[in-house]
MIVO-928514 format. One record per residue: residue in one letter; y negated, z, x of N, C-alpha, C, O in turn. Coordinates in steps of 0.02 Angstrom, whole numbers, plus 32768, in hexadecimal, padded with zeros to 4 digits. Atoms other than C-alpha are relative to their C-alpha. Layout:
N
AYZXYZXYZXYZX
...
REM end
This chain:
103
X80017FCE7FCAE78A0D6EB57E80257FE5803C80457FB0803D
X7FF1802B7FABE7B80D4EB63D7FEF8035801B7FCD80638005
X80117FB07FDDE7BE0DC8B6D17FC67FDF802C7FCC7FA58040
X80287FF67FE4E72A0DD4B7257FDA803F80387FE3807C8031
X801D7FD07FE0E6BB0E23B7B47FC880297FE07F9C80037FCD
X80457FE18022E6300EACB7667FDE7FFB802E7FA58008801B
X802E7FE37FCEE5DF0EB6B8057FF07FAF80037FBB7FA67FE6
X800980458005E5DC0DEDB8167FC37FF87FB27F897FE67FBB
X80298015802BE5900DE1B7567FBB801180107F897FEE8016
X80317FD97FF4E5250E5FB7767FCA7FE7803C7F917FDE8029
X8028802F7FDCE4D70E0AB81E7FF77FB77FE77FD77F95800F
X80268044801DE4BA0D62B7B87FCF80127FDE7F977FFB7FE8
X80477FD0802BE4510DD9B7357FD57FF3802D7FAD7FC58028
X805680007FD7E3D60DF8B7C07FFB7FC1802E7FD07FC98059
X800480357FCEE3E70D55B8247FCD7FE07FBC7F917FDA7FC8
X80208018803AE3A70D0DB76F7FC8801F7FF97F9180047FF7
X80497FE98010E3340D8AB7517FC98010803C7F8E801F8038
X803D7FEC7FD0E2EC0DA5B7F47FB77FF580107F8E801B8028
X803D80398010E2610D16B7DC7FD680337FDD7FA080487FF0
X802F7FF28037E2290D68B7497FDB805380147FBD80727FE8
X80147FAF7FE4E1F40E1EB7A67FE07FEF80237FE77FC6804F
X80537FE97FE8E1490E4DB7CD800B8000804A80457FED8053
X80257FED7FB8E11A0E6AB88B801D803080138040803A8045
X80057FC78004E1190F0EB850803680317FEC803D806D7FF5
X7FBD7FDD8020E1B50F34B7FF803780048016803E7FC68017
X7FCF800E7FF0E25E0F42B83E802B80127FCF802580447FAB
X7FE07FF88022E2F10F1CB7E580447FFF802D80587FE2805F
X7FAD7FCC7FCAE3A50F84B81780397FF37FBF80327FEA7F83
X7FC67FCE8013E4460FAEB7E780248022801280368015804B
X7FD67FCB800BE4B31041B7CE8031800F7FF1803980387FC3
X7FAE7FF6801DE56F103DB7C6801A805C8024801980818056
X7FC77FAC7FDBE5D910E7B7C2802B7FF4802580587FCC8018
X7FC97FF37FBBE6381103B855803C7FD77FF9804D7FA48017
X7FC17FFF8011E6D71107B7FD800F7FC67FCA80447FC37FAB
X801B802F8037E6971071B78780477FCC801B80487FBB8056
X7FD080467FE3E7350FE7B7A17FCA7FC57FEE7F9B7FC37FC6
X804680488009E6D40F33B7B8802E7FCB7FED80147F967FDD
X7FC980228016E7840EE4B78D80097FFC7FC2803480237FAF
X7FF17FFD8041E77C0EB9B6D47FFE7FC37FEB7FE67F918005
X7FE8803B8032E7BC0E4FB6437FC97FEC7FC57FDE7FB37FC5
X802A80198027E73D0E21B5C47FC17FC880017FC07FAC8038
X80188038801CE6B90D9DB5827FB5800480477F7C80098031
X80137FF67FCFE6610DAAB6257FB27FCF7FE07F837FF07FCC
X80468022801FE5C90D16B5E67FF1801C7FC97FC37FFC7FB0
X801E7FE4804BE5A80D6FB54C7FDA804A80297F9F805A8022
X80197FBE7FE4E5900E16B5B17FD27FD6802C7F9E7FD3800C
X803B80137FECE5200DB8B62A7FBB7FEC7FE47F857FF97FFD
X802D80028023E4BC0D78B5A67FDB80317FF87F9E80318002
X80037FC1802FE4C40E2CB5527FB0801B80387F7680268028
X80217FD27FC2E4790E75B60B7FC87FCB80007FA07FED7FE1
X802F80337FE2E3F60DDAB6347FCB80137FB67F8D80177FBB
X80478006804CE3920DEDB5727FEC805180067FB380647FF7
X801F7FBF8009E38E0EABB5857FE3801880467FB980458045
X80427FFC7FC7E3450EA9B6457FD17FD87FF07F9B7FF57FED
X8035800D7FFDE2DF0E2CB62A7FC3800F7FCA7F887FFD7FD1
X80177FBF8035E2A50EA0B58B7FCE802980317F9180258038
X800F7FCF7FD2E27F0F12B5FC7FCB7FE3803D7F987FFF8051
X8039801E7FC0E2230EB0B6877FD17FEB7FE47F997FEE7FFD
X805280268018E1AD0E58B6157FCE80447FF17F988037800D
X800D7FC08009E16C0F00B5EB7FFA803C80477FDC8072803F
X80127FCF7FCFE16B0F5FB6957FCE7FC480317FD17F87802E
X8040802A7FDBE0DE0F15B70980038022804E80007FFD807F
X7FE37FD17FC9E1030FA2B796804580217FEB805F80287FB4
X7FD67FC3801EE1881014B7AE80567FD1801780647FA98043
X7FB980117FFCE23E0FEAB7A480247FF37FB1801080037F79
X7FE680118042E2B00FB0B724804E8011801D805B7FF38051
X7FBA80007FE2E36F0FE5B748804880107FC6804D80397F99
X7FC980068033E4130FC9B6EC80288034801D803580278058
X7FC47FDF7FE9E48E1053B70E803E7FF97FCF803680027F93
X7FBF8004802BE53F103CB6C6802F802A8024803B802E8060
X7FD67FC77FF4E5B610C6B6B880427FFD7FDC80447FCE7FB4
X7FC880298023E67310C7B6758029803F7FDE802780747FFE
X7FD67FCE801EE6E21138B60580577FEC800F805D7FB1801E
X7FA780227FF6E7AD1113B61D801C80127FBC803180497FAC
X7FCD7FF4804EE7FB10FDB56880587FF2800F807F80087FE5
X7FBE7FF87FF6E8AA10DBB5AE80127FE780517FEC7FDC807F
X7FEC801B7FA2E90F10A4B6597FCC7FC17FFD7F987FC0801E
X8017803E8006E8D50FFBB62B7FB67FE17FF37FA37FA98003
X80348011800CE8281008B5E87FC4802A7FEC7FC580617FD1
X80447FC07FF1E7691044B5F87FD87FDC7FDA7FDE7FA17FC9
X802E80048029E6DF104DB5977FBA7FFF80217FA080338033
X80417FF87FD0E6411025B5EE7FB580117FD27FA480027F99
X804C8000802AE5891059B5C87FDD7FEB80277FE27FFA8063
X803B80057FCAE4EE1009B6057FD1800B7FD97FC3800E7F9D
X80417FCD8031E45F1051B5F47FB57FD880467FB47FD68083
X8042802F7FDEE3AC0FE6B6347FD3805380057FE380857FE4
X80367FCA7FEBE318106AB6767FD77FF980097FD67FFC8046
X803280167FDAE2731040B68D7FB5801F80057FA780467FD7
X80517FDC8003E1B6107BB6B07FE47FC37FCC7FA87FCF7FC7
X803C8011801AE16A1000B6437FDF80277FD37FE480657FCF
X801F7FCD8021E0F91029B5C4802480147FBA7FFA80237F90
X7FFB7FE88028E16B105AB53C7FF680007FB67FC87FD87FB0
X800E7FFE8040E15F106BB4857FFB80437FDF8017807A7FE1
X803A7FBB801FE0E810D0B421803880287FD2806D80157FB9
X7FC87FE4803EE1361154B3B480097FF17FC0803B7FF57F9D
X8001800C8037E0F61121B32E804E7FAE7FDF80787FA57FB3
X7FE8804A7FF1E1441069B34B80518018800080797FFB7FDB
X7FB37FE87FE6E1F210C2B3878027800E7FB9806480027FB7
X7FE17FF38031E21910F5B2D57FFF7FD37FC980107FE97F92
X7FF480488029E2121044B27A80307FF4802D805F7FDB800E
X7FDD803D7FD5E2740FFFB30E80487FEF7FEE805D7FB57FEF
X7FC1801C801FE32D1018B2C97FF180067FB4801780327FA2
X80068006804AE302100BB21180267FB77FE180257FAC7FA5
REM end
């Protein structure tokens, strides 16, 4: 772990993935307001984490948008709990398909 910028990782994500987006698609992100971008942890592992689950997401949307929003909880003075959460128009998975998927 090492301190790092979120807003820095986060613009390498899409500098990397930008290539790989359609014409048609735009790819965003979404930090909360109140989100601190000042943090301590494994910063290349979380980039990884973010780069396999957009580009998840982009191979699969063809139009539309794809957008990461990350939001933060405060577990003490010292430290937050982040969520990201990917969004996208592609096409999805069938229902049927949806209920093998965590098995």
């Amino acid at each position: 772990s090492r301190a790092f910028d979120l807003r820095r990782t986060l613009a390498v994500c899409m500098e990397v993935l930008g290539p790989k987006v359609n014409d048609d698609t735009q790819l965003t992100y979404l930090l909360e307001p109140a989100l601190p971008t000042a943090l301590v942890a494994d910063d290349s592992r979380l980039r990884q984490i973010l780069i396999n689950l957009l580009a998840n997401a982009i191979k699969f949307t063809w139009s539309g948008e794809v957008t990461l929003t990350v939001t933060h909880r405060r577990i003490d003075e010292t430290r937050v709990e982040l969520q990201f959460a990917v969004r996208d128009s592609g096409i999805g998975i069938a229902p049927d398909a949806l209920a093998e998927l965590f098995k």
